[in-house]
N, CA, C and O of each residue as an XYZ file, in Angstrom:
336
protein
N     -28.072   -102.662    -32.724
C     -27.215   -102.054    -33.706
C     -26.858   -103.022    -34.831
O     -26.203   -102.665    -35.810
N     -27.263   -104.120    -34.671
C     -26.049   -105.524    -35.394
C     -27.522   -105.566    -36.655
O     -27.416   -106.257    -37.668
N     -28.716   -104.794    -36.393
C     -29.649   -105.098    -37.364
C     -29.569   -104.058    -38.121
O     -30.340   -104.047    -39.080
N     -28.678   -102.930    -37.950
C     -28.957   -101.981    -38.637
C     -27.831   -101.829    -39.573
O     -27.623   -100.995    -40.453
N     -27.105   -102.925    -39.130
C     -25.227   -103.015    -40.027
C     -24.571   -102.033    -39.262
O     -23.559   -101.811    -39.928
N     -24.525   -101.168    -38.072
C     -23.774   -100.133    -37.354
C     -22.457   -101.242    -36.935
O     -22.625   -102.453    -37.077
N     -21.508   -100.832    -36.553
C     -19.829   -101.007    -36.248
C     -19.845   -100.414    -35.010
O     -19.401    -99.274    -35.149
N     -20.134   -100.624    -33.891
C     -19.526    -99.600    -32.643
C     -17.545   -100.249    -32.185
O     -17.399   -101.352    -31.659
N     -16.689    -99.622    -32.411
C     -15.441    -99.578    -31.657
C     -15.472    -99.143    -30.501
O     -15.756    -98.016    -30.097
N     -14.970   -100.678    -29.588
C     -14.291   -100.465    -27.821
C     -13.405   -100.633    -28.441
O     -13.159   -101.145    -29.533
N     -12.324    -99.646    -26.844
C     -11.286   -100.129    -26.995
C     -11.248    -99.909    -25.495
O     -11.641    -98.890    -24.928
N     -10.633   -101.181    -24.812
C     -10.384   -101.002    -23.312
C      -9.553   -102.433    -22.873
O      -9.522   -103.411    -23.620
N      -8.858   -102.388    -21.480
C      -8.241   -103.093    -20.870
C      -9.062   -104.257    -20.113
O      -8.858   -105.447    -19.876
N      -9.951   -103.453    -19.886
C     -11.226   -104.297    -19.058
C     -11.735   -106.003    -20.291
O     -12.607   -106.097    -21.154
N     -11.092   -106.652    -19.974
C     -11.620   -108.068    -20.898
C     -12.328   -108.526    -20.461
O     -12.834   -109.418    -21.143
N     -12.852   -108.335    -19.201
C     -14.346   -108.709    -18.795
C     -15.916   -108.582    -19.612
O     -16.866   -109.249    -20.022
N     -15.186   -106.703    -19.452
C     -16.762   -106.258    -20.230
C     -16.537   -106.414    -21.946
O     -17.554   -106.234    -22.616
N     -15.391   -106.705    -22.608
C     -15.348   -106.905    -23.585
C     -16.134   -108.498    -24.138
O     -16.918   -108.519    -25.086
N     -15.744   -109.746    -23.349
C     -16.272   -110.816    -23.034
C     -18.109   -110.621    -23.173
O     -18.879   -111.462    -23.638
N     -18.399   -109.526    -22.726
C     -20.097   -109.547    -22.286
C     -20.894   -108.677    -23.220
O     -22.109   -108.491    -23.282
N     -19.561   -108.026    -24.174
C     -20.496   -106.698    -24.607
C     -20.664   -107.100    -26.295
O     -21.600   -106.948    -27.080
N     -19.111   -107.758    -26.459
C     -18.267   -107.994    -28.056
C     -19.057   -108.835    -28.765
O     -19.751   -109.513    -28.008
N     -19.265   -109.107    -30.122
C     -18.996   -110.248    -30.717
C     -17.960   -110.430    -31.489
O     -17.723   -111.615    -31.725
N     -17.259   -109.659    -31.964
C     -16.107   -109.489    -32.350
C     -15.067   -108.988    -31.926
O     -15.166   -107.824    -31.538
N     -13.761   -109.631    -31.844
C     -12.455   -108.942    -31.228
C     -11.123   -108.829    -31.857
O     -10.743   -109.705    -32.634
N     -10.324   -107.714    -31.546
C      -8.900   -107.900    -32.325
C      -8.250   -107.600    -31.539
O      -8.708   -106.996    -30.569
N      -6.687   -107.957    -31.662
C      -6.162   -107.793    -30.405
C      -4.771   -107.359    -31.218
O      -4.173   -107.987    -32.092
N      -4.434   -105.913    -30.553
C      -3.635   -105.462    -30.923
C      -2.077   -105.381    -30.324
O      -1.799   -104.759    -29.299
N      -1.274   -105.988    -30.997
C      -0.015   -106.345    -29.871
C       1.521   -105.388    -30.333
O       2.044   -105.448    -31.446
N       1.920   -104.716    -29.406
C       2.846   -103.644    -30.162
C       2.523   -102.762    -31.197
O       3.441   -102.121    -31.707
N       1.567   -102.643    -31.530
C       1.110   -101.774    -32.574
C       0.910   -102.556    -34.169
O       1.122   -101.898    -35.187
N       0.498   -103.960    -34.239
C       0.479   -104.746    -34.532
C      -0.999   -105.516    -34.513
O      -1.351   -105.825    -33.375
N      -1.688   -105.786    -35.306
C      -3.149   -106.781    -35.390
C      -2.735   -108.217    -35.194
O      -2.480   -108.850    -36.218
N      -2.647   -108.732    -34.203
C      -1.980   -110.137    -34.280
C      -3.448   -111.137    -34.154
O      -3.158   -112.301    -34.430
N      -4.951   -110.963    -33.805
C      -5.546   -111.740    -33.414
C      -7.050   -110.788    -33.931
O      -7.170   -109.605    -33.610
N      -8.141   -111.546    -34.780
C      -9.298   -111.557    -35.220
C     -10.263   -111.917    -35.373
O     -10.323   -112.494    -36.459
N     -11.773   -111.915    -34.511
C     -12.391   -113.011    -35.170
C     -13.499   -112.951    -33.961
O     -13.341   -112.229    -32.977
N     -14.738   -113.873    -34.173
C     -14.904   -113.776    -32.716
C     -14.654   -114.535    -31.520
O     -13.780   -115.390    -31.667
N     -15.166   -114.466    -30.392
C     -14.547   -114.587    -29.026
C     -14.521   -116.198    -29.528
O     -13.499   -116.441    -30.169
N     -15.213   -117.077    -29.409
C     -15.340   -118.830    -29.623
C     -14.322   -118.703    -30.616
O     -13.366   -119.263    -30.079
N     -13.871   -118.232    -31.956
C     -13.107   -118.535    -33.059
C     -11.814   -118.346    -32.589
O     -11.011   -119.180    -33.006
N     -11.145   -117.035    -31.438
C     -10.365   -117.026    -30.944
C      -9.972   -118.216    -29.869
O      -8.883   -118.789    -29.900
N     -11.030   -118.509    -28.902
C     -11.024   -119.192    -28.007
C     -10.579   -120.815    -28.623
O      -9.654   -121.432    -28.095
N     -11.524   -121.505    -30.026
C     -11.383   -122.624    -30.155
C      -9.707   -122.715    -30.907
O      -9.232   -123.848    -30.970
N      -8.921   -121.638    -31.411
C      -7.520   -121.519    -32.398
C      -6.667   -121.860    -30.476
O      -5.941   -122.823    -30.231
N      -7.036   -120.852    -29.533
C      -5.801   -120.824    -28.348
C      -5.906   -122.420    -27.390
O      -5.116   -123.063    -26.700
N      -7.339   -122.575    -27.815
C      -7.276   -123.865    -26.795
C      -6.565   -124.784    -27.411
O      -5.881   -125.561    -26.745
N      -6.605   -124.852    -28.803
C      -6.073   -126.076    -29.539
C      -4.862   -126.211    -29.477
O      -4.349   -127.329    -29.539
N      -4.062   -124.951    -29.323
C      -2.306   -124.814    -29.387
C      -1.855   -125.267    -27.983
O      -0.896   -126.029    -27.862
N      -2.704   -124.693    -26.678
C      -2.623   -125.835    -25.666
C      -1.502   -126.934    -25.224
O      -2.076   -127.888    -25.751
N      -0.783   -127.292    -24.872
C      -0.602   -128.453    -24.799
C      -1.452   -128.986    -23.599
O      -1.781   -128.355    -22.594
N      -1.745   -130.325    -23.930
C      -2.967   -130.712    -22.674
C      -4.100   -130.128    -22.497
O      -4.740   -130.323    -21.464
N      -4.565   -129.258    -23.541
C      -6.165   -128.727    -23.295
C      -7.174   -129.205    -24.068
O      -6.507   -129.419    -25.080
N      -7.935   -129.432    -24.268
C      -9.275   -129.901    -24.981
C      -9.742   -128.426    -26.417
O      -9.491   -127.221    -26.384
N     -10.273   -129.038    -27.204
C     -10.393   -127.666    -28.019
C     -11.393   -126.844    -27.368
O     -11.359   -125.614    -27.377
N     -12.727   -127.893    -26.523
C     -14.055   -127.323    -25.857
C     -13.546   -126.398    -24.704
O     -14.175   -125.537    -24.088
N     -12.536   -126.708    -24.600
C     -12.124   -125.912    -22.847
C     -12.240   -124.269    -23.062
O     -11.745   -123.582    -23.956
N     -13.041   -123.888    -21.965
C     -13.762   -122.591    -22.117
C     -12.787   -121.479    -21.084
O     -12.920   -121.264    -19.880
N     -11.484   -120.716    -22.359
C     -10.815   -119.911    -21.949
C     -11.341   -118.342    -22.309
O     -11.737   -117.834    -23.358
N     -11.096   -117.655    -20.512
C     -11.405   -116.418    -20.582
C     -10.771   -115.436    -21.765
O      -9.738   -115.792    -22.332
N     -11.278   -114.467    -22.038
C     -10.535   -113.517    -22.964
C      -9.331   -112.900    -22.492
O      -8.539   -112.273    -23.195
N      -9.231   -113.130    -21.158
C      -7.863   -112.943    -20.784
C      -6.986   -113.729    -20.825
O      -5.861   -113.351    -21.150
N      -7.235   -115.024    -20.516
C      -6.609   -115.966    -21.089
C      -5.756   -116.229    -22.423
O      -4.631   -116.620    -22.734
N      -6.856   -115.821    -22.986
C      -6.729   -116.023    -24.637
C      -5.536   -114.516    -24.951
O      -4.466   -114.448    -25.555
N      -5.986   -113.953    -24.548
C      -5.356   -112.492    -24.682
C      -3.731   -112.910    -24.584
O      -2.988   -112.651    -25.531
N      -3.299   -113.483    -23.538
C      -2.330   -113.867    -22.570
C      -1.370   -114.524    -23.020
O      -0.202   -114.195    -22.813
N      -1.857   -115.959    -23.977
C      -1.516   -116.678    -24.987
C      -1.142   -116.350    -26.682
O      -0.281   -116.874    -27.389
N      -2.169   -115.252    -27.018
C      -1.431   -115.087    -27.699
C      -0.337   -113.508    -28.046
O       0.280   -113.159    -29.052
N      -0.470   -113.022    -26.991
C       0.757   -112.258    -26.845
C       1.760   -112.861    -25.997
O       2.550   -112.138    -25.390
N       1.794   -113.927    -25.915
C       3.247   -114.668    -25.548
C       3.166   -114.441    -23.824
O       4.348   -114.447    -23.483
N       2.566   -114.302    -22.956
C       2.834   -114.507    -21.562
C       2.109   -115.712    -21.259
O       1.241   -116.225    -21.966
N       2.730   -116.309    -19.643
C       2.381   -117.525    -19.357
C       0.627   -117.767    -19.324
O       0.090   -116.829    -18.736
N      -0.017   -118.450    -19.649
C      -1.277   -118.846    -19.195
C      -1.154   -119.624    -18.072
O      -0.165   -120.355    -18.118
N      -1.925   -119.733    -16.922
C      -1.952   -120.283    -16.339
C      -1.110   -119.899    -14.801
O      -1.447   -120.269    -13.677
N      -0.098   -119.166    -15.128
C       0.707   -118.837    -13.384
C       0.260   -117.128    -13.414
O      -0.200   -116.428    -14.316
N       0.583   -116.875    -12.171
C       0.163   -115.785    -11.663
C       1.102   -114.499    -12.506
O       2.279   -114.753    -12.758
N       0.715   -113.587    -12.780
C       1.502   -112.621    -13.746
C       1.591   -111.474    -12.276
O       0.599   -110.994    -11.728
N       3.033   -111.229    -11.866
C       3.769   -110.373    -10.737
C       3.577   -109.075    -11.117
O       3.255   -108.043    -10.529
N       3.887   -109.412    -12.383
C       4.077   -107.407    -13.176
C       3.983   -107.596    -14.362
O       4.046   -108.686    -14.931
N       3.821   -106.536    -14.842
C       3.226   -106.375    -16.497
C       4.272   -106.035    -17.421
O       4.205   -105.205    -18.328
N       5.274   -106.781    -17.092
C       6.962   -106.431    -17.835
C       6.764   -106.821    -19.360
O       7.216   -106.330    -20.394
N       5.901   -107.914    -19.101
C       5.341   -108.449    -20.431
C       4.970   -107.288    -21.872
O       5.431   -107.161    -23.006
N       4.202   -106.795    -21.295
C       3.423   -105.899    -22.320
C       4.324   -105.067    -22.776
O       4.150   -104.774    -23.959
N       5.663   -104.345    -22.017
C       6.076   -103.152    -22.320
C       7.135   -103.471    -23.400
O       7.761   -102.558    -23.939
């Protein structure tokens, strides 16, 4: 599709298959565009803010997701109080 100039829109929870399918992502927070670009351009902006991470350090899109809508990276998330 990417040779023909076509645009296909996902939209899903699943950041796995987004990770495998995307080259481009936005991440929409409260009804809000807070994050653009692709997956490495996102990945190399969240690693850098980090404290203690390397810019190379290879964070999942959930990760990244996680960070920049403001929940912890790194500890276990109990409930999704976050999002609401």
């Amino acid at each position: 599709m990417i040779q023909r100039g076509a645009t296909i829109f996902l939209t899903t929870h699943v950041l796995e298959i987004v990770e495998r399918l995307c080259s481009h992502v936005a991440i929409i927070h409260q009804g809000r565009l807070v994050a653009d670009g692709s997956i490495e351009q996102l990945r190399a902006g969240v690693a850098s803010s980090l404290p203690g991470s390397e810019a190379n350090q290879r964070l999942t899109l959930e990760e990244i997701f996680l960070s920049i809508v403001g929940a912890p990276v790194g500890e276990p998330v109990q409930e999704l109080s976050w999002l609401i």
